[in-house]
C-alpha positions in Angstrom: -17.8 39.2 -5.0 -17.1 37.2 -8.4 -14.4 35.9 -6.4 -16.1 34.5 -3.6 -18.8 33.1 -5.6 -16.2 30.9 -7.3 -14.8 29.7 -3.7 -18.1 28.7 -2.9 -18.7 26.7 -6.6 -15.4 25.2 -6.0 -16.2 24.0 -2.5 -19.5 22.4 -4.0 -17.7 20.6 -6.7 -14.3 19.4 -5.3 -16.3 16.7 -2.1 -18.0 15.4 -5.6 -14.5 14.4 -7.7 -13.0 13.4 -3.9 -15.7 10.9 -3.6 -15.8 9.7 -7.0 -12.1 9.0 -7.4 -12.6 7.0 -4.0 -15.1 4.4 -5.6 -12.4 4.0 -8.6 -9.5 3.1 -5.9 -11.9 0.9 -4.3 -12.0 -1.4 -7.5 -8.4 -1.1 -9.2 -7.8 -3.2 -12.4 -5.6 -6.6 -12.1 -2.1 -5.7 -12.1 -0.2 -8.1 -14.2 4.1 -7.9 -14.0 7.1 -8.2 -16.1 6.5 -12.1 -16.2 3.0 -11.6 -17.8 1.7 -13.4 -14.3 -0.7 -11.4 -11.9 0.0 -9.1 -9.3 0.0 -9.6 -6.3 0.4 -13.0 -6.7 1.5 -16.0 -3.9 3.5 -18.6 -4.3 6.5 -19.9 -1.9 10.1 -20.3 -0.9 12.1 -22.8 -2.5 14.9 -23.3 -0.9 15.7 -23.3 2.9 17.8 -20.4 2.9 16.7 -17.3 0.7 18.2 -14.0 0.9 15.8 -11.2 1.0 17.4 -8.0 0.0 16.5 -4.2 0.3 16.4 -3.4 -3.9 16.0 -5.4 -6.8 19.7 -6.8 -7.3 23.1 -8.5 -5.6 24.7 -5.2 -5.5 22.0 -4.4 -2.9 22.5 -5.7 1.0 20.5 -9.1 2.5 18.2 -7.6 4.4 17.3 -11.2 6.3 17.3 -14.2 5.3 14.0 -16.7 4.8 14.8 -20.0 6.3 12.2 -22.3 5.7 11.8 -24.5 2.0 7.9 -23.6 1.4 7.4 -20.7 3.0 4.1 -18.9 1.9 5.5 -14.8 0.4 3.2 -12.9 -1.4 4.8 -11.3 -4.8 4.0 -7.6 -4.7 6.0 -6.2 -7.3 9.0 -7.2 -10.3 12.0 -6.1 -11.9 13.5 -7.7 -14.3 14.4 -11.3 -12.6 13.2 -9.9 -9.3 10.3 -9.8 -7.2 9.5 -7.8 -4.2 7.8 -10.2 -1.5 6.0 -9.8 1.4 5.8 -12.1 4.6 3.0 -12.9 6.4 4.6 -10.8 9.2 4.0 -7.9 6.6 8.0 -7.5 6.4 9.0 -6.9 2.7 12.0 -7.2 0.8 13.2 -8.5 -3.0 14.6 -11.7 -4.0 16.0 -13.8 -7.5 12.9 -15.4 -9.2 14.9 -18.8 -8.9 14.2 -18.7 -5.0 10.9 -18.8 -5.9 8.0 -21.6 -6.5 5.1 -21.5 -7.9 3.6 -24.4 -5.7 0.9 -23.1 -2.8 1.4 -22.7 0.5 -0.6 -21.1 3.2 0.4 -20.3 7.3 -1.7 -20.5 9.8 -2.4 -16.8 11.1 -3.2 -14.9 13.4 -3.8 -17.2 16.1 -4.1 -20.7 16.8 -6.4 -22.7 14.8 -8.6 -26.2 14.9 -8.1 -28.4 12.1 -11.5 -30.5 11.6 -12.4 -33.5 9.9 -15.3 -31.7 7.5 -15.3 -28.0 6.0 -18.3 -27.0 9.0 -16.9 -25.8 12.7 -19.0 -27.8 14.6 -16.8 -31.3 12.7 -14.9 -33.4 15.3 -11.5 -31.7 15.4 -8.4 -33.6 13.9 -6.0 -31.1 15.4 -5.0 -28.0 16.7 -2.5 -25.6 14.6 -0.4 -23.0 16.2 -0.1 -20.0 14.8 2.8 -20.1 12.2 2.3 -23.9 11.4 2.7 -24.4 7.4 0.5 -26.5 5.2 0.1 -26.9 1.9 -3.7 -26.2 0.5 -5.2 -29.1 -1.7 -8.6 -27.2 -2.3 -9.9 -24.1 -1.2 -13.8 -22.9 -1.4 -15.4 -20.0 -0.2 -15.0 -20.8 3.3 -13.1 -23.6 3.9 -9.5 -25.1 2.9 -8.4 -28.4 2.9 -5.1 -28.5 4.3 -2.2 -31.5 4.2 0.8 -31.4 6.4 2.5 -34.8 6.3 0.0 -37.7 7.7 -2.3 -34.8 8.8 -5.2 -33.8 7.1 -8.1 -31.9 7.4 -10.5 -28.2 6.9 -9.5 -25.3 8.3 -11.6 -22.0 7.9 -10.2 -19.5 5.5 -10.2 -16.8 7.9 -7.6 -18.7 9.6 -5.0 -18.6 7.2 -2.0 -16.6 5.4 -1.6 -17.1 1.6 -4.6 -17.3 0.0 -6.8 -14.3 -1.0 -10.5 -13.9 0.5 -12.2 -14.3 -3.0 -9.8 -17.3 -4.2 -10.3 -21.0 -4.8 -8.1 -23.6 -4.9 -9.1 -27.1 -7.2 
């Protein structure tokens, strides 16, 4: 009887501390890496050919290789001089810090996408982005980003775009 009285208590308690500990994943602290920067973090590619390996050094094998200068990655974790990166396909692998900038880049995901001339969607339209186009963000609200690629420019709605988190601005 004192045994099945405790099964019961336990039962009561244990969906408390499961639901609890669920609010405190739902808002983790800022991570922050071996460089002292945030994590995650994004930044891009800077060179046209980086090799993205399966571990955190040479002695590990090139997994595929990145090759396009300015590519948006998102920087999940570090070792040392290395930082585990992410695609905007989701595929992840490590690479040296050097093949790394710190300038902002964003791709156009998941589908097609309207650049217009103001941050609103019923603006004339300037242009239409395929899905993987590249752009660098000059400003970001909480909406609406201001893209530039080349002679093209114009606003593009956040939801449209890898490389920039849903909370973030760009000035």
């Amino acid at each position: 009887m004192k045994n099945l009285a405790l099964f019961l208590l336990l039962l009561t308690v244990a969906p408390l501390d499961l639901a609890s500990a669920t609010v405190e994943l739902d808002t983790p602290a800022p991570a922050v890496g071996a460089s002292g920067l945030a994590l995650p973090r994004f930044v891009s590619t800077r060179s046209d050919s980086v090799n993205v390996r399966t571990g955190p050094g040479e002695r590990y094998p090139v997994q595929w290789v990145l090759k396009r200068k300015g590519m948006p990655v998102e920087v999940i974790a570090e070792y040392e001089t290395w930082r585990k990166i992410r695609d905007w396909e989701g595929t992840e692998g490590w690479v040296h810090q050097a093949l790394l900038a710190g300038r902002r880049a964003v791709v156009v995901y998941p589908n097609d996408a309207v650049l217009r001339a103001e941050p609103d969607a019923i603006s004339s339209p300037v242009a239409r982005l395929q899905s993987g186009v590249i752009a660098k963000p000059e400003s970001c609200g909480t909406d609406w980003c201001l893209l530039s690629m080349g002679k093209i420019r114009g606003w593009i709605s956040k939801h449209n775009l890898w490389g920039i988190y849903p909370a973030e601005t760009i000035k």
